[in-house]
N, C-alpha and C positions, 0 to 999 in steps of 0.2 A: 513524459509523465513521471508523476513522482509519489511515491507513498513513504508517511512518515507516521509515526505512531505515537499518542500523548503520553503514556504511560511513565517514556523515560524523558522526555523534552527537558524537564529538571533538569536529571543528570546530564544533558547534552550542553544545557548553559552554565554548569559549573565547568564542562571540561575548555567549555569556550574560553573562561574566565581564563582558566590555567595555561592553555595550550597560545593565548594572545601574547603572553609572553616570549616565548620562542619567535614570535615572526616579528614584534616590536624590537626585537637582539637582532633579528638579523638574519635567521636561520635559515637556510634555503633546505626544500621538501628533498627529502633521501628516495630516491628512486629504487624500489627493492625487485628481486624476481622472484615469479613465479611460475606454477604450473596448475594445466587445469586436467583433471581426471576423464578423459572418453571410455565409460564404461560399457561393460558387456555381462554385469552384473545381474541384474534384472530379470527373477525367471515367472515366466505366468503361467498357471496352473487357473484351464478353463478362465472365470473373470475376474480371478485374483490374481495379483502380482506383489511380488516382497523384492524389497534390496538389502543386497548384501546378505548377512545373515539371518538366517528365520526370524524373526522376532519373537517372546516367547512370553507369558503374565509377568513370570518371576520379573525381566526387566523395566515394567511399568510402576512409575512409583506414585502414579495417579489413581485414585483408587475410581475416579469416577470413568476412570478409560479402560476400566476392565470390559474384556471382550472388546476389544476395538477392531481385532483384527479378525472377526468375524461377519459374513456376510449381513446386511445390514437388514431392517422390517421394512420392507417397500408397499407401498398400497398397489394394488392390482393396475391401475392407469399408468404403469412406469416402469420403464427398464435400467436394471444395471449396466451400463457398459464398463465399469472396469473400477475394479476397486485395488488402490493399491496402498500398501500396511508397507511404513516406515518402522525401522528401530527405538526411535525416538519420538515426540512430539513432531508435529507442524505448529509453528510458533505466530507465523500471520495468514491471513487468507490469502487466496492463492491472487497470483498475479496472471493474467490471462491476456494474451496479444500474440495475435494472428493464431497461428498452428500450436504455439507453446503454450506451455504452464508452467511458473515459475514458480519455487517451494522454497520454503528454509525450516533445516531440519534443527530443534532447539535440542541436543543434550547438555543436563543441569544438572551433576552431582550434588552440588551444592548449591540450593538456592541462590538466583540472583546472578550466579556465577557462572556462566553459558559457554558454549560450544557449538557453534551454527555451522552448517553444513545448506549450502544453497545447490538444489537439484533441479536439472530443466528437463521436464516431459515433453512427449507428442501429447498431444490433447485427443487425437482420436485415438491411440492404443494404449497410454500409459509408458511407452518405451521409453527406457531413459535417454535421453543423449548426449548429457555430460552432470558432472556434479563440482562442484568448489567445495573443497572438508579446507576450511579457513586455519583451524587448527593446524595441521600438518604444513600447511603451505610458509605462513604468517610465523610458526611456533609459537603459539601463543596459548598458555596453557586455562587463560578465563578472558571471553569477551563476547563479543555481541553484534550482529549486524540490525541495525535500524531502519536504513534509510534504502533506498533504490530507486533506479532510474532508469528508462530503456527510450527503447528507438526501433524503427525497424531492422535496424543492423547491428547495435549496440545491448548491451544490460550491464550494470552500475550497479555496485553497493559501496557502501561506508564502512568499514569495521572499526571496533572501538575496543583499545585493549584497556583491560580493567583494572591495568597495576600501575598504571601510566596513563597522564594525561596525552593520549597522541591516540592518532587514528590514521587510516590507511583506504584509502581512494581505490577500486580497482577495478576494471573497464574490460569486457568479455567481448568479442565476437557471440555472437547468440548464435548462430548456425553451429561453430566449431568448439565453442568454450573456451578457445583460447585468449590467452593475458595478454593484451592488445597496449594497453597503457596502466600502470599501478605506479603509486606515490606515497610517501609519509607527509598528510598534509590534515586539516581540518577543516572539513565542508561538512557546514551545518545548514547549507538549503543546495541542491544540486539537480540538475536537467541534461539533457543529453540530445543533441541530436543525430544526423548519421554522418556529420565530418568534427565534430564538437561536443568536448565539457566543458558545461558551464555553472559554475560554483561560487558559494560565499564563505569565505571564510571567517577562520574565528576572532579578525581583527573588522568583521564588515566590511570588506572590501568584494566587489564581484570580479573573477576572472574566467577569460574563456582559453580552453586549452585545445590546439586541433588534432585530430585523430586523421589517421591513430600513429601519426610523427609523437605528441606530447610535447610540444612546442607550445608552448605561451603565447598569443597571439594579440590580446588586451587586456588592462584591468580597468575598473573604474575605481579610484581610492578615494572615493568619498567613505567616510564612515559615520553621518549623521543617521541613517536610516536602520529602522529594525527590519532587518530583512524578513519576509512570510512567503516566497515563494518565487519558481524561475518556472518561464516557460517559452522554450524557444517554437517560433511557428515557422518556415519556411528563411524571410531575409532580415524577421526579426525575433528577437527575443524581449519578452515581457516580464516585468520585474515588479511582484506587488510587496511593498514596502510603507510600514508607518514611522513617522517623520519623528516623533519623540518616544510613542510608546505604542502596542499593539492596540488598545482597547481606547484608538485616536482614531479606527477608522484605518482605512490603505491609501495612500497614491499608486497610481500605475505609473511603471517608467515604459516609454517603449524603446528600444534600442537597433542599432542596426548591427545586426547580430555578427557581421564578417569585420567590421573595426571597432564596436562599442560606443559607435555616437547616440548622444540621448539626444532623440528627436520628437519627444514629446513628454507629458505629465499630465496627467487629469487623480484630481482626488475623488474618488467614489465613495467615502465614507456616507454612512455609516456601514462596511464592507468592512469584516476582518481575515476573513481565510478566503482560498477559489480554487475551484475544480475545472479547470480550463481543455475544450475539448473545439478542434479546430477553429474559428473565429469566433466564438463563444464563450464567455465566463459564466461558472455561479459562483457567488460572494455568500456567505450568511450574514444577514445584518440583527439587530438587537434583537430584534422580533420575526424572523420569517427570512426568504432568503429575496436575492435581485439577480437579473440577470442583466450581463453589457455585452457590446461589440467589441471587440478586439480591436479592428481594421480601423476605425474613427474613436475608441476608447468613449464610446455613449450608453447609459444607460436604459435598456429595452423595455425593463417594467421592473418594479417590487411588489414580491407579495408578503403579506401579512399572515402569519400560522399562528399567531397569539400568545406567544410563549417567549419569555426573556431569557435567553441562552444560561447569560450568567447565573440563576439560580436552577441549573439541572444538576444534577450529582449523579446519573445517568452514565455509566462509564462509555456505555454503547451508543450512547444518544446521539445524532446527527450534529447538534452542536459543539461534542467535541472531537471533531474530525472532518474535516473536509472531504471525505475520499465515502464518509458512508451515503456521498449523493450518486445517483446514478441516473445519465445523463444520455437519451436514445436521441435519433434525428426525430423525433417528435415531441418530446415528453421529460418532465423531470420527476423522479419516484424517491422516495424517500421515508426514512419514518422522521416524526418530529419529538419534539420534547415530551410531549404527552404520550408516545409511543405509538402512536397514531401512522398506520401507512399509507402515505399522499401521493395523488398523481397531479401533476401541475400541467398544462399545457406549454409547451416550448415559448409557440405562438404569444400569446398575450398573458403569458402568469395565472392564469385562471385554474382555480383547483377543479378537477373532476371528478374526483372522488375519495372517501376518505373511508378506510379500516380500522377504527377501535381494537385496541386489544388489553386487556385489565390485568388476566392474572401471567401471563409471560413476559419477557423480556425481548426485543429484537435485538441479535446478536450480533449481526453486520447490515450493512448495505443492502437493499433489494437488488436482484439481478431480472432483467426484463431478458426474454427468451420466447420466439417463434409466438408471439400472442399473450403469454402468462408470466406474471409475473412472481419471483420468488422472495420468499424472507426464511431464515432462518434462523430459529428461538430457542431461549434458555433451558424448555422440558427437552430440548434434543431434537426438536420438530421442523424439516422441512414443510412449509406452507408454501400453496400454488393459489392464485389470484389470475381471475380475465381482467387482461391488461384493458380491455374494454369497458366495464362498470364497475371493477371489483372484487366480484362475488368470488368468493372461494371453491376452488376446483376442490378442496381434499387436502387431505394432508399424504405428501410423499414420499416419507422414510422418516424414522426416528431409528436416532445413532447415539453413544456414547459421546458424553463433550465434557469439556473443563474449559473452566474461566476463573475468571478472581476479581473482586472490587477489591476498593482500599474497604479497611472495616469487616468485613465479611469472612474472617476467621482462618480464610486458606492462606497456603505459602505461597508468595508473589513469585510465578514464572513469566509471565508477558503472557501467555499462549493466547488465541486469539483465532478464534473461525470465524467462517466467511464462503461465501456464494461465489460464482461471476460466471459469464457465460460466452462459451466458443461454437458461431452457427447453432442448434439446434441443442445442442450437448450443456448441464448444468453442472458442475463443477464446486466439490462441497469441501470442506476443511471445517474442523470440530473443534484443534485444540489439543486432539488426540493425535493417535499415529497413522491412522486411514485417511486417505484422499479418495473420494468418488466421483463418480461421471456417472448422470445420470439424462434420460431421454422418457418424453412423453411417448406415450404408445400411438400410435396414427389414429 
């Protein structure tokens, strides 16, 4: 699985442009070390918990995150289970698989100009279990983590240092946090499974690396295709690729993931990004989204949501991000271009029900959770929905948040909240410095 974020996709394909040069010379990836931090920092006081140093207002430079590290306004149908106040911002929404929660901590002195710090929680206590401060490790006194990738054994990030076109690959044990494989290389679309990376770099070439040797095992050096996405399933890996330009629609490559043989190709256009979840894609197309098989690369159904992507200026809008779909064994949820929150049927593409909303904004993805499903909005408002008709359960906390469009007056930090859901437990990121877990009451 992979999360990547628009905001900086620009700056990612200028560094492409630069950093092609190095590998078209000749230049082999500089293998660097590292270390990863197992902390015992982390103190909880009742259902708060703080790392590191207290946090304190003085060091917030957000004004709209004042009070962030206070307990939050819960409606009575909901329990806290753990609220825990970073030093700094949370810069994307949280990444959620199996037992963990995966964070990145954004400090920004100077706009633009970042310090990320990737921290892995227990999802039912908040305990830390290890952290990567990318700065101290890397030395790297302004950059940025974008991309990531995990597995059930593995978690991947990309760092990108911002005085240089060059970047830095680096591959966790998730259990231990330890540096398993790290590289100076350029992977601007990247997947992982649990013996394999698999990467495109910045000349368009795909390679797989196996783990956690860091052995080379194949490339593909074709460079015709625009690469949009890797996803390895079991003995293959998937590669959604447009042939001259993204807004051509995709091919799927399918590959055999242990030598790189292409053993198939279907164009699915008009498909341009996919949220691929076991032998399943979704694609968004012009107007609505489709879904295919994986396993025979066929098309299952398209639906129609009535909205042409290209004319949303929507930062948050499901058209520009792949990842704000969310994707259960029955069901696709989502908001669309009109702000609208949709249930689609898995089964035959069929909507089932649809949520208006006029004067908010939805701030990420819905997360579907034990019956209900969640959105979480620009006044600060968790929203609770029956995943059965719709109707709104209530509203279940409003929190302190930051964001930023282009145009919109504030200074550009990425920051970026978000939902997701582990078993019964809801899982909130503002933007701010607080991460919460929260549970329906029985």
């Amino acid at each position: 699985m992979v999360t990547d974020y628009p905001q900086i996709r620009c700056i990612r394909w200028m560094i492409a442009l630069l950093s092609c040069v190095g590998f078209i010379a000749g230049c082999s990836p500089n293998t660097i070390s590292l270390s990863t931090h197992v902390s015992t920092s982390s103190k909880t006081v009742g259902q708060i918990s703080k790392t590191g140093t207290p946090p304190s207002s003085a060091g917030v430079s957000i004004a709209e995150c004042a009070g962030d590290a206070q307990p939050p306004t819960l409606s009575p149908g909901w329990n806290l289970i753990w609220q825990h106040t970073f030093d700094n911002p949370i810069a994307l929404p949280p990444i959620i698989d199996g037992a963990q929660v995966a964070l990145l901590e954004r400090a920004d002195p100077i706009p633009n100009q970042y310090k990320d710090t990737v921290w892995m929680l227990d999802a039912a206590t908040s305990a830390e279990q290890w952290h990567f401060d990318s700065s101290a490790a890397l030395n790297l006194t302004d950059h940025w983590i974008d991309l990531t990738a995990w597995s059930p054994k593995y978690f991947a990030i990309v760092v990108h240092d911002s005085h240089a076109p060059r970047e830095f690959v680096i591959v966790f044990d998730r259990t231990t946090g330890q540096v398993v494989y790290q590289v100076e290389l350029q992977a601007l679309e990247m997947a992982i499974s649990d013996d394999a990376l698999f990467y495109r770099s910045g000349e368009r070439r795909l390679y797989r690396i196996d783990l956690p040797s860091g052995k080379q095992r194949w490339k593909d050096s074709r460079t015709d295709y625009i690469w949009q996405g890797l996803y390895p399933s079991g003995e293959w890996l998937y590669a959604y690729v447009g042939v001259t330009s993204p807004q051509d629609g995709l091919d799927i490559l399918k590959y055999r993931a242990d030598n790189g043989t292409l053993v198939n190709s279907v164009e699915v256009a008009p498909v341009y990004e996919v949220l691929a979840k076991g032998s399943q894609g979704i694609g968004r197309t012009n107007a609505g989204i489709a879904l295919f098989n994986l396993s025979n690369l066929t098309t299952a159904w398209e639906t129609d949501l009535g909205s042409q992507f290209t004319t949303i200026n929507d930062s948050n809008a499901f058209w520009d991000n792949p990842s704000r779909v969310t994707l259960t064994q029955d069901a696709v949820y989502l908001f669309d271009a009109k702000r609208n929150l949709v249930k689609i049927a898995l089964a035959d593409g069929k909507i089932k029900w649809t949520v208006p909303f006029s004067n908010v904004e939805p701030m990420s993805k819905p997360a579907a959770v034990a019956g209900v499903v969640y959105g979480f909005f620009s006044d600060g408002t968790v929203r609770a929905f029956s995943e059965a008709d719709g109707s709104q359960l209530g509203s279940v906390m409003k929190v302190p948040l930051w964001y930023s469009r282009n145009g919109d007056g504030k200074p550009f930090r990425n920051l970026v909240g978000g939902v997701g859901a582990v078993n019964d437990t809801l899982i909130v990121t503002t933007g701010c410095r607080s991460v919460y877990a929260l549970q329906r009451k029985p």
